[in-house]
LUMTORRO-470519 format. One record per atom (N, C-alpha, C, CB): residue in one letter; atom name; z, y, x. Coordinates in steps of 0.02 Angstrom, whole numbers, plus 32768, in hexadecimal, padded with zeros to 4 digits. Each point is the difference from the previous one (the first is absolute). Glycine has a CB too. Example, Ala and Ser with C-alpha at 12.3 -4.5 7.8 and 13.67 -1.06 7.14 Angstrom:
% LUMTORRO-470519
   residuo   atomo     pz     py     px
         A       N   8186   7EE4   8294
         A      CA   8000   803B   7FD3
         A       C   8000   803C   802D
         A      CB   803E   7FC5   7FA1
         S       N   7F9E   8070   804D
         S      CA   8003   803B   802A
         S       C   8025   8037   7FD9
         S      CB   7F94   7FE0   803B
END
This chain:
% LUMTORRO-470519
   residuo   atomo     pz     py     px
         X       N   8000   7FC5   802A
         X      CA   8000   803B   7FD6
         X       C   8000   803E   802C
         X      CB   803D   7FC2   7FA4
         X       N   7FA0   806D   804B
         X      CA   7FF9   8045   801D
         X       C   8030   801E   800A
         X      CB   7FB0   800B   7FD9
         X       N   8063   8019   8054
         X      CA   804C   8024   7FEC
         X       C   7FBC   8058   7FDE
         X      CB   8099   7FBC   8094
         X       N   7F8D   8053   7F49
         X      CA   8002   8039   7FDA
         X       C   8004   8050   8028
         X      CB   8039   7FA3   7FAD
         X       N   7F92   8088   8063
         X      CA   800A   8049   803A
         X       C   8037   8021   7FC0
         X      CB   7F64   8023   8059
         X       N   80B3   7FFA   7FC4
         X      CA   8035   8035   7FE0
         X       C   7FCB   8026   7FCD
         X      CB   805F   8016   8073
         X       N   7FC7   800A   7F62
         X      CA   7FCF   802D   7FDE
         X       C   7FF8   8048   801A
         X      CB   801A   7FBC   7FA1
         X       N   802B   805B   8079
         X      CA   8005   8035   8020
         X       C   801E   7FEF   805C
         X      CB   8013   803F   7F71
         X       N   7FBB   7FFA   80B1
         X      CA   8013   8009   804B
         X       C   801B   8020   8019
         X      CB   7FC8   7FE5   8009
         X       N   805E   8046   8030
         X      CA   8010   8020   8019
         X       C   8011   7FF9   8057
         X      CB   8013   8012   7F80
         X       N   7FD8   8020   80A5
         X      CA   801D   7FF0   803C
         X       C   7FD8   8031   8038
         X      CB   8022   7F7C   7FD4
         X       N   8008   809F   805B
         X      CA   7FD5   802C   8032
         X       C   7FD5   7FD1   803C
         X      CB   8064   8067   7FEE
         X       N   7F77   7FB8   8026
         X      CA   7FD0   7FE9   802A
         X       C   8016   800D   8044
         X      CB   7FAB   800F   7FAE
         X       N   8059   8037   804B
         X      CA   8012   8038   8037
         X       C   8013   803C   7FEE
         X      CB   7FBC   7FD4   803B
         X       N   806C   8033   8009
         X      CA   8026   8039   7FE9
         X       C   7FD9   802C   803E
         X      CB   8086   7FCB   7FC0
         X       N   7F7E   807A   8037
         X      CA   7FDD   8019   8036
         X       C   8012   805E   8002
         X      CB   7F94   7F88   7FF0
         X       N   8062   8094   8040
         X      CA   8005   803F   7FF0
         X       C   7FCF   8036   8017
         X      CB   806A   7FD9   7FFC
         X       N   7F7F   8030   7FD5
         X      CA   7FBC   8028   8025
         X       C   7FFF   8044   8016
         X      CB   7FC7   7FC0   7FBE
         X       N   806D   8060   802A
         X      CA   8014   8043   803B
         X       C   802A   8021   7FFD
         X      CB   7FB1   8010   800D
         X       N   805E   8004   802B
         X      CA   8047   8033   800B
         X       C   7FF2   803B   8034
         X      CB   8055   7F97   7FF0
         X       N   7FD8   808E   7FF6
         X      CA   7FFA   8038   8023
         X       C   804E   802D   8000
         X      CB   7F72   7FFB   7FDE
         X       N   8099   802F   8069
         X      CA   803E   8027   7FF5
         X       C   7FE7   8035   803F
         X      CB   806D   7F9A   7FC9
         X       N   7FB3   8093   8014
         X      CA   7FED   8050   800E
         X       C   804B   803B   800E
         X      CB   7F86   7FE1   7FA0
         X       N   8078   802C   808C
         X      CA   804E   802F   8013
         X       C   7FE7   8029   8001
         X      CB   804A   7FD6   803C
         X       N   7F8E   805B   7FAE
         X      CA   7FF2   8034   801D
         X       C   801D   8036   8023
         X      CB   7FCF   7FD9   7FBF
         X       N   806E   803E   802C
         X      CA   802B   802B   8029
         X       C   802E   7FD1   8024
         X      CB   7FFA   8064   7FB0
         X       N   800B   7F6F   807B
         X      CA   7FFF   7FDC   802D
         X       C   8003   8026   804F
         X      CB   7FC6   7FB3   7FA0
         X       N   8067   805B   808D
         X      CA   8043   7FF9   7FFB
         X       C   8029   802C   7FD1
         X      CB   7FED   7FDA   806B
         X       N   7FF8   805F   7F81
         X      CA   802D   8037   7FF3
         X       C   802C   7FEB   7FBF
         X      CB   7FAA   805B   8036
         X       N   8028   7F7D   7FAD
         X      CA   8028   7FEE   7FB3
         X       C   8055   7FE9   8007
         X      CB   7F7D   7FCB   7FD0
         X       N   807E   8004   8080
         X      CA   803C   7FDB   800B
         X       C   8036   8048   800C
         X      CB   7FC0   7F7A   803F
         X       N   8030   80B0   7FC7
         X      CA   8031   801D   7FF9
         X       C   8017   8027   7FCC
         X      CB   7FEC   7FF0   805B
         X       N   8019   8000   7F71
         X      CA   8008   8022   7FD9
         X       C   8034   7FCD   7FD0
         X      CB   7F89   804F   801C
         X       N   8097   7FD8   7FB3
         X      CA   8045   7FD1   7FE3
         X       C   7FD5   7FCF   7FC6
         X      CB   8078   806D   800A
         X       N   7F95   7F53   7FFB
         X      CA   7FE1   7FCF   7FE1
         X       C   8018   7FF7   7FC8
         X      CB   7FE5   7FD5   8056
         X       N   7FE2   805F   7F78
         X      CA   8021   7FF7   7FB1
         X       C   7FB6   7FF5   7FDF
         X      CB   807E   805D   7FFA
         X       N   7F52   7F76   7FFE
         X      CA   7FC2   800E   7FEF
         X       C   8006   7FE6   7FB6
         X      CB   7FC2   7FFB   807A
         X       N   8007   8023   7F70
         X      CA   7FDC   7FEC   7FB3
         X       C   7FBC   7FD4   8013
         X      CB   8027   807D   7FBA
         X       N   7FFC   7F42   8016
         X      CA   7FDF   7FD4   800C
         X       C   7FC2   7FDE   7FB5
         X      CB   8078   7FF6   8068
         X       N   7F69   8011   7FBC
         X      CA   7FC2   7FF2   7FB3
         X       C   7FC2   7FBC   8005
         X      CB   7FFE   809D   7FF4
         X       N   801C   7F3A   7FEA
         X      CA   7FD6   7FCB   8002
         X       C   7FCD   7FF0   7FC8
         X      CB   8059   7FDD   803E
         X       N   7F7F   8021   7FDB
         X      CA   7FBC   7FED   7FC4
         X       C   7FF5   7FA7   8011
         X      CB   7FA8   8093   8009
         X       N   803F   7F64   7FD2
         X      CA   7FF6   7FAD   7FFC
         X       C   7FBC   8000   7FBB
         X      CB   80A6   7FCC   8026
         X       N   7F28   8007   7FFA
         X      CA   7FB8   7FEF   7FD6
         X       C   7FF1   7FCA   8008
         X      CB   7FD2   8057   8005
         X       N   8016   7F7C   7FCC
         X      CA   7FFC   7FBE   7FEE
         X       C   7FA9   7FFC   7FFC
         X      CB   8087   7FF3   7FB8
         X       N   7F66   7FDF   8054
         X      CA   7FB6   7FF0   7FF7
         X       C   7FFC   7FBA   8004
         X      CB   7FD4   8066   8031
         X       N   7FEE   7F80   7FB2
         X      CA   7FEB   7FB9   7FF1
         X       C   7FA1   8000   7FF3
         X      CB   8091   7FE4   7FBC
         X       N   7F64   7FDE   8074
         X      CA   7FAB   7FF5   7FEB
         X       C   800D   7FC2   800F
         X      CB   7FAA   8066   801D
         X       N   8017   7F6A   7FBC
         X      CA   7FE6   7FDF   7FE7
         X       C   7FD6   7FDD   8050
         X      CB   8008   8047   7F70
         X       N   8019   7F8E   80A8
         X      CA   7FC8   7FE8   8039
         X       C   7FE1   7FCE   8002
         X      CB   8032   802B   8036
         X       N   7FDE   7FA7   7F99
         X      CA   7FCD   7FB9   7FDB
         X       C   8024   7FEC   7FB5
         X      CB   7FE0   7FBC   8089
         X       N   8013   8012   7F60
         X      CA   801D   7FD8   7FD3
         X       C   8041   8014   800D
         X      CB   7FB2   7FA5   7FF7
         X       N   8082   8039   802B
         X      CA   802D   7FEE   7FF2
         X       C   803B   8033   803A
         X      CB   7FBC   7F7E   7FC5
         X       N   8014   80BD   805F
         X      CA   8010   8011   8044
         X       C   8021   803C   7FE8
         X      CB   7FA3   7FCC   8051
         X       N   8082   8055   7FB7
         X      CA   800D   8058   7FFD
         X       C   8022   8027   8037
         X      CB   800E   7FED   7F8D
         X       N   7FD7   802E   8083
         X      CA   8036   8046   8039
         X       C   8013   8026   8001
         X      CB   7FEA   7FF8   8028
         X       N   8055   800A   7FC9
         X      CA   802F   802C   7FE1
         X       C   801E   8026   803E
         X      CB   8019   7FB3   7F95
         X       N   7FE8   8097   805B
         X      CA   8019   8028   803E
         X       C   801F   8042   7FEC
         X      CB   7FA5   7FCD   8046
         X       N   80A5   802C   7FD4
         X      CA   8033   8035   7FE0
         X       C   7FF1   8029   805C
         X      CB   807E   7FAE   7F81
         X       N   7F8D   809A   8056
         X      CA   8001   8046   803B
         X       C   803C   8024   8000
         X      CB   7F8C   8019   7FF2
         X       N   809E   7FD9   8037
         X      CA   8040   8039   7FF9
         X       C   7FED   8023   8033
         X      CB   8067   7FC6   7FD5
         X       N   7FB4   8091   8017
         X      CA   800E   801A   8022
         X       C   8041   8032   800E
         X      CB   7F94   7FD8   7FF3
         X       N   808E   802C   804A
         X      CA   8033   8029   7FF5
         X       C   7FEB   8040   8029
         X      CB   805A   7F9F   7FEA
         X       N   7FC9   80AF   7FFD
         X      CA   7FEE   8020   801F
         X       C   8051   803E   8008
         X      CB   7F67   7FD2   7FDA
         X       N   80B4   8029   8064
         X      CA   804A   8012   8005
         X       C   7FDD   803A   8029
         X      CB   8065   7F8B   7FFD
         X       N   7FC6   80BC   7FE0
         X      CA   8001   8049   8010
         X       C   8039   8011   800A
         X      CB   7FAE   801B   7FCB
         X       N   8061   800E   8058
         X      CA   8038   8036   800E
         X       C   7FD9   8045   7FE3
         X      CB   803E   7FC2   807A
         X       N   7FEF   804E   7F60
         X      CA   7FE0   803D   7FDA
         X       C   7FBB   8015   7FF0
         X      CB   8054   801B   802D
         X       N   7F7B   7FF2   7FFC
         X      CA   7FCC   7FFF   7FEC
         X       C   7FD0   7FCD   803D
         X      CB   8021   807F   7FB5
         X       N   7FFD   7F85   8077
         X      CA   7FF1   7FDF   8046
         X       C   7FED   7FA0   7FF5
         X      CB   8068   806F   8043
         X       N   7F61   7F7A   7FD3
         X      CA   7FF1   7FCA   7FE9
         X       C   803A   7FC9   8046
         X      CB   7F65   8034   7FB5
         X       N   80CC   7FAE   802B
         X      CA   801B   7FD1   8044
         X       C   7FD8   7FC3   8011
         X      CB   8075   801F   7FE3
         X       N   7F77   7FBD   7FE0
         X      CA   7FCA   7FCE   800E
         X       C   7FCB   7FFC   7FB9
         X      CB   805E   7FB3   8059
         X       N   7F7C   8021   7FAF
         X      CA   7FDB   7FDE   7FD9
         X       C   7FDF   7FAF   8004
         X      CB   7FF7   807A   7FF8
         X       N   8033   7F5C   7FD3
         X      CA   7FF0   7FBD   8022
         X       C   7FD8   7FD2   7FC0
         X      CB   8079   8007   805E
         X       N   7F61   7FE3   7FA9
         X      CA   7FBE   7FE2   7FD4
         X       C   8007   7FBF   8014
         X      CB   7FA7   8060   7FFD
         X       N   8059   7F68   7FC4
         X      CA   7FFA   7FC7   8022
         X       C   7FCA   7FEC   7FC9
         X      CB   807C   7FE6   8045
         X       N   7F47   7FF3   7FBC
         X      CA   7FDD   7FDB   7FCC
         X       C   8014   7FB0   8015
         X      CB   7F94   8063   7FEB
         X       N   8088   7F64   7FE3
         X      CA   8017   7FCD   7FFE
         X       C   7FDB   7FE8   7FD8
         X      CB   805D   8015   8020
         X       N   7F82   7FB8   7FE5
         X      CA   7FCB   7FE5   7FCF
         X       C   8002   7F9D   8011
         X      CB   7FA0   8092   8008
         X       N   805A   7F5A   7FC9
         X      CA   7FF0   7FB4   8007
         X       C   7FD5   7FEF   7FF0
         X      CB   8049   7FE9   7FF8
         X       N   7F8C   7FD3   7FEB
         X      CA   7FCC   7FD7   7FE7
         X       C   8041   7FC9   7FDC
         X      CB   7F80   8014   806A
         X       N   806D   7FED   7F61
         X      CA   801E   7FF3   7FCC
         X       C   7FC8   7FB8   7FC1
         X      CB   8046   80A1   8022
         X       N   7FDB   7F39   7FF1
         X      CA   7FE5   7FCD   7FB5
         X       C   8021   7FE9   7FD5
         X      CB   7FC4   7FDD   8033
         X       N   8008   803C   7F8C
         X      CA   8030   8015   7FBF
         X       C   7FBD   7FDD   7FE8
         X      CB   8062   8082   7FFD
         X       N   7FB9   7F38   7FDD
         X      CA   7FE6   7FD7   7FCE
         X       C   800A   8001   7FB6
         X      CB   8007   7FCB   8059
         X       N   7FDB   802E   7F72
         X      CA   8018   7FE5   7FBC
         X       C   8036   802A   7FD9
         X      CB   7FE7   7F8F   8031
         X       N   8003   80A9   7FE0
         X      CA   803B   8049   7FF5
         X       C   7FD7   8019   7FB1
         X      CB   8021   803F   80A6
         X       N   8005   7FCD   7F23
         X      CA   7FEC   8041   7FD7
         X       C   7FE2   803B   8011
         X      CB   804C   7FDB   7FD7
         X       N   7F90   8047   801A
         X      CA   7FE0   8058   8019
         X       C   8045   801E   8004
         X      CB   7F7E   8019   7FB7
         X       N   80AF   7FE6   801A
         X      CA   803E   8017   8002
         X       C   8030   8002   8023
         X      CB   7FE2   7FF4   7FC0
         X       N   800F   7FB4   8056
         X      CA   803D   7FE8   8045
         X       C   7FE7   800E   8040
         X      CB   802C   7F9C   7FC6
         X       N   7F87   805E   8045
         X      CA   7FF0   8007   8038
         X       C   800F   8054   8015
         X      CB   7FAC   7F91   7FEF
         X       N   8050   80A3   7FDE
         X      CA   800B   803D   800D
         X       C   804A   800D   801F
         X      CB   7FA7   8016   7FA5
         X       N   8073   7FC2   803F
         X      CA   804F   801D   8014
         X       C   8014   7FE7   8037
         X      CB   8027   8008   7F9A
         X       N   7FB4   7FB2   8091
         X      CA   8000   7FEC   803B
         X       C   7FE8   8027   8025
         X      CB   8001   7FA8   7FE4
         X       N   7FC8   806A   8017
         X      CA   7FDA   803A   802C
         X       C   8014   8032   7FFA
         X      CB   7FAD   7FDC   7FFE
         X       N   8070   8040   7FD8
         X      CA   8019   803E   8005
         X       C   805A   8022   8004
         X      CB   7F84   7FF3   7FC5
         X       N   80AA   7FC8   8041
         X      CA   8034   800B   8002
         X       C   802D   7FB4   8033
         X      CB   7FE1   805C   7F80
         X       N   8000   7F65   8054
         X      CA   801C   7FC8   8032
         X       C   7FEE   7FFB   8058
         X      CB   7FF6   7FBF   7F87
         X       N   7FDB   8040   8078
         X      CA   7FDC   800C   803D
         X       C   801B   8041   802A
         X      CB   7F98   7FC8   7FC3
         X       N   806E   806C   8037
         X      CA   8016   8039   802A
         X       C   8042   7FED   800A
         X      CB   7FB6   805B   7FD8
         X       N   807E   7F82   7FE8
         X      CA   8025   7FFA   8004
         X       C   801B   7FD3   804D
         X      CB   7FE8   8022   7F7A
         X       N   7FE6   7FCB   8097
         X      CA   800E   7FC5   802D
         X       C   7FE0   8026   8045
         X      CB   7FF6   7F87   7FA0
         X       N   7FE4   8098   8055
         X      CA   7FDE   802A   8046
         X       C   8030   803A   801A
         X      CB   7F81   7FF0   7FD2
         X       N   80A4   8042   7FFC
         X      CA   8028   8027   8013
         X       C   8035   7FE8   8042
         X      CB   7FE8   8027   7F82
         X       N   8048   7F9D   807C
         X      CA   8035   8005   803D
         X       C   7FC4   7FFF   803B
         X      CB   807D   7FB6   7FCA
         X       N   7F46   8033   8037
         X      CA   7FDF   8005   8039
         X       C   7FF1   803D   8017
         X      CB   7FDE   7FA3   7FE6
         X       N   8004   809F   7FF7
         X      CA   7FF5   803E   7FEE
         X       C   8052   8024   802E
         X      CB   7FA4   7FE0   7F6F
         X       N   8099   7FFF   8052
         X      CA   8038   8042   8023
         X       C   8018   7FE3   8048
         X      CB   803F   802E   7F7F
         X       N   7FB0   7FA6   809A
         X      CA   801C   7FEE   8043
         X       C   7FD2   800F   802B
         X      CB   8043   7FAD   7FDE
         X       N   7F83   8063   800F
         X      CA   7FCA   800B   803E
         X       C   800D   806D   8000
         X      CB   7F7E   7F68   7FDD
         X       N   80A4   80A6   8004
         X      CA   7FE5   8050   7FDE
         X       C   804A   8014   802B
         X      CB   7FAE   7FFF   7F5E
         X       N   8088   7FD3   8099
         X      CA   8042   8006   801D
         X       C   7FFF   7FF8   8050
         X      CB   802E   7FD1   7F90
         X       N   7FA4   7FF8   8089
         X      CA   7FEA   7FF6   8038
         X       C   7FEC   8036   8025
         X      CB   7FEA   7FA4   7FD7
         X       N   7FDE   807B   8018
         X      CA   7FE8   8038   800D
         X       C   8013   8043   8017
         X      CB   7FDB   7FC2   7FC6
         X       N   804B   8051   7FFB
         X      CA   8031   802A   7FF9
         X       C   803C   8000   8043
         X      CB   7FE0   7FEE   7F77
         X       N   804E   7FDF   808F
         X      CA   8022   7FE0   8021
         X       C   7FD4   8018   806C
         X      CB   8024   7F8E   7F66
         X       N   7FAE   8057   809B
         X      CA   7FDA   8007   8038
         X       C   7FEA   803C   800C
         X      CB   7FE7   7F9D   7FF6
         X       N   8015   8091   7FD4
         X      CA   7FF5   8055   8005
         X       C   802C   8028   8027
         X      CB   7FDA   7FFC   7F96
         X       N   8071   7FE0   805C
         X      CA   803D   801A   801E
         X       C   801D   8024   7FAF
         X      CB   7FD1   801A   809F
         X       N   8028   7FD8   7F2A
         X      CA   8026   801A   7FCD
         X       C   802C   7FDD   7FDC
         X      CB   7FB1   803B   7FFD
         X       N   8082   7FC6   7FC1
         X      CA   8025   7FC3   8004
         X       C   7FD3   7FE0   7FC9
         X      CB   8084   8024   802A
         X       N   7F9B   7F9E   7FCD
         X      CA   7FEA   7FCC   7FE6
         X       C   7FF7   8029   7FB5
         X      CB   803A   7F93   8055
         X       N   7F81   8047   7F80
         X      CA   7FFC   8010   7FC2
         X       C   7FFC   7FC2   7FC6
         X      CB   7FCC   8068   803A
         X       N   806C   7F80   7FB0
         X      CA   8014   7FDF   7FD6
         X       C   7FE1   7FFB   7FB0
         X      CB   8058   8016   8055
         X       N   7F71   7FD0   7FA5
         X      CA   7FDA   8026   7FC3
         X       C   8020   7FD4   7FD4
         X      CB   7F86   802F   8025
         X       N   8080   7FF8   7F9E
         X      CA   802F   7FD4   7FB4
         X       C   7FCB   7FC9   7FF7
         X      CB   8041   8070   7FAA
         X       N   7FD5   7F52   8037
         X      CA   7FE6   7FDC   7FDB
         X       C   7FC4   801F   7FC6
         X      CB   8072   7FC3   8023
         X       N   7F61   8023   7FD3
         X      CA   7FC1   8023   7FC9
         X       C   8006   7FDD   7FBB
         X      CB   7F9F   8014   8063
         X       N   805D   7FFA   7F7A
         X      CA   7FFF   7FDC   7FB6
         X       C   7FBD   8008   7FE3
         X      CB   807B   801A   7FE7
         X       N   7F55   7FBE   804C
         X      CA   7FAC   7FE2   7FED
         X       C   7FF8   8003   7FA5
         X      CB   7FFD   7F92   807C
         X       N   803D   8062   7F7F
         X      CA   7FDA   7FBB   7FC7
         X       C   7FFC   8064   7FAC
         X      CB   8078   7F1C   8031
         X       N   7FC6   8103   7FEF
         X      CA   7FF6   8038   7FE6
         X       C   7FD9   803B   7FFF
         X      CB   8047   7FD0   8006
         X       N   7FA3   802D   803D
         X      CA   7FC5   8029   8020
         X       C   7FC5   7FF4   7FD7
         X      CB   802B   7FF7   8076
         X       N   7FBF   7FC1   7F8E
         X      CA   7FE5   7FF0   7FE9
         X       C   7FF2   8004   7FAB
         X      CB   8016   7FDB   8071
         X       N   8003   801A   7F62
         X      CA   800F   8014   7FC8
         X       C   7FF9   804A   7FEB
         X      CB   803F   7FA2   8010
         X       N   7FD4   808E   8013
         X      CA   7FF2   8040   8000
         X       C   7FB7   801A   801D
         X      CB   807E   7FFF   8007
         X       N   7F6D   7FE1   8030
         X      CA   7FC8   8005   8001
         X       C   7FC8   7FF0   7FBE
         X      CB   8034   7FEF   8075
         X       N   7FD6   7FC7   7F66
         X      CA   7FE8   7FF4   7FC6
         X       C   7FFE   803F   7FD6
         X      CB   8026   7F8E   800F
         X       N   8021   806F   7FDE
         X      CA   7FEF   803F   7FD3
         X       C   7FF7   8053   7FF2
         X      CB   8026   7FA6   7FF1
         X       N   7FCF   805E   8050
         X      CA   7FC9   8043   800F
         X       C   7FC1   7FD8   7FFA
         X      CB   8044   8055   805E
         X       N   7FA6   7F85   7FB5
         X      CA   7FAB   7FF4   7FFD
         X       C   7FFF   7FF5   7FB4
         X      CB   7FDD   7FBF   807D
         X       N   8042   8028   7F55
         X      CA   800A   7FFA   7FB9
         X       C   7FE8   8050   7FE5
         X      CB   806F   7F98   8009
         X       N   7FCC   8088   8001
         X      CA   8011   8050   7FFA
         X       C   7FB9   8014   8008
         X      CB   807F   8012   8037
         X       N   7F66   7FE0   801C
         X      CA   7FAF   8025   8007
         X       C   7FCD   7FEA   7FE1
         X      CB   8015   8016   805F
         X       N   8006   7FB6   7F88
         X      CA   7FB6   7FC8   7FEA
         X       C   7FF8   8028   7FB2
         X      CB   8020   7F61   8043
         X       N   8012   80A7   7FA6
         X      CA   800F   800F   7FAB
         X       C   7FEA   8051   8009
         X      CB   807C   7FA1   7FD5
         X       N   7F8E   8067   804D
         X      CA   7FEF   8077   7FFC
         X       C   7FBE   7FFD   8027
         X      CB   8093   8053   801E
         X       N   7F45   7F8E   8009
         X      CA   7FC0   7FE6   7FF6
         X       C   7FDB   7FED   7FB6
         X      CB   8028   7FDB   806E
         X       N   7FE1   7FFA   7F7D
         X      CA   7FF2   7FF4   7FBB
         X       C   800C   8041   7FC6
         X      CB   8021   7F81   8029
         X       N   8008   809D   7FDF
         X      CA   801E   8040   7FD5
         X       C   7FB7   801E   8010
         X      CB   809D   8016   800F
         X       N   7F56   7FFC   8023
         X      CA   7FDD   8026   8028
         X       C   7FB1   8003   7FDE
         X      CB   8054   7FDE   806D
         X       N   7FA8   7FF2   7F96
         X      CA   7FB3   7FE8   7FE2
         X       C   7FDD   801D   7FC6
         X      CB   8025   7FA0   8024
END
């Protein structure tokens, strides 16, 4: 007797990081100055389609720490995998790609961005935990929001 393929798949291929970057610009002078910065992180999610069953999913953080108006750094990491996602709903596969999946690429993302940072000579940057799965959801419903005042529009 046959054994039976699952109906649904999951599992990374590779994990990989396709770029980084860090920038001091006021480098040495910044170090002297009293270390109180404003710290601002952006984070962007993306997903394509690379065969049947293939996807590459790639989250972008970036942090960017100032002293008043003065830039102290800027650190960019793109974290991306190859990803196979079988026998998924349009619905389920969206929320993998767009929230499970990052979910799992991010600790790679804040330890390489901390790394960085760390090797600049600044202190360590401890980024909070992300709540993908909410990001995500909110993202939905702005494209809802735009999709519907499009249609108004018409």
């Amino acid at each position: 007797m046959a054994e039976e393929q699952p109906k649904t798949r999951f599992g990374i291929q590779r994990l990989f990081t396709r770029n980084t970057s860090f920038e001091s610009p006021n480098a040495p002078q910044i170090f002297r100055e009293q270390w109180k910065p404003k710290i601002k992180v952006d984070l962007n999610t993306k997903s394509s389609k690379l065969a049947d069953d293939a996807y590459e999913v790639v989250i972008r953080v970036t942090v960017t720490a100032k002293l008043e108006e003065q830039t102290a750094f800027l650190a960019e990491v793109e974290q991306g995998c190859i990803a196979t996602i079988v026998g998924f709903e349009e619905q389920q596969l969206e929320q993998m790609l767009g929230a499970y999946v990052p979910s799992l690429l991010f600790p790679y993302a804040r330890e390489t961005v901390d790394s960085m940072v760390v090797k600049g000579s600044f202190p360590p940057v401890m980024l909070a935990p992300v709540n993908f799965d909410a990001l995500h959801k909110q993202r939905q419903e702005q494209q809802q929001a735009a999709d519907s005042d499009s249609e108004t529009a018409h």
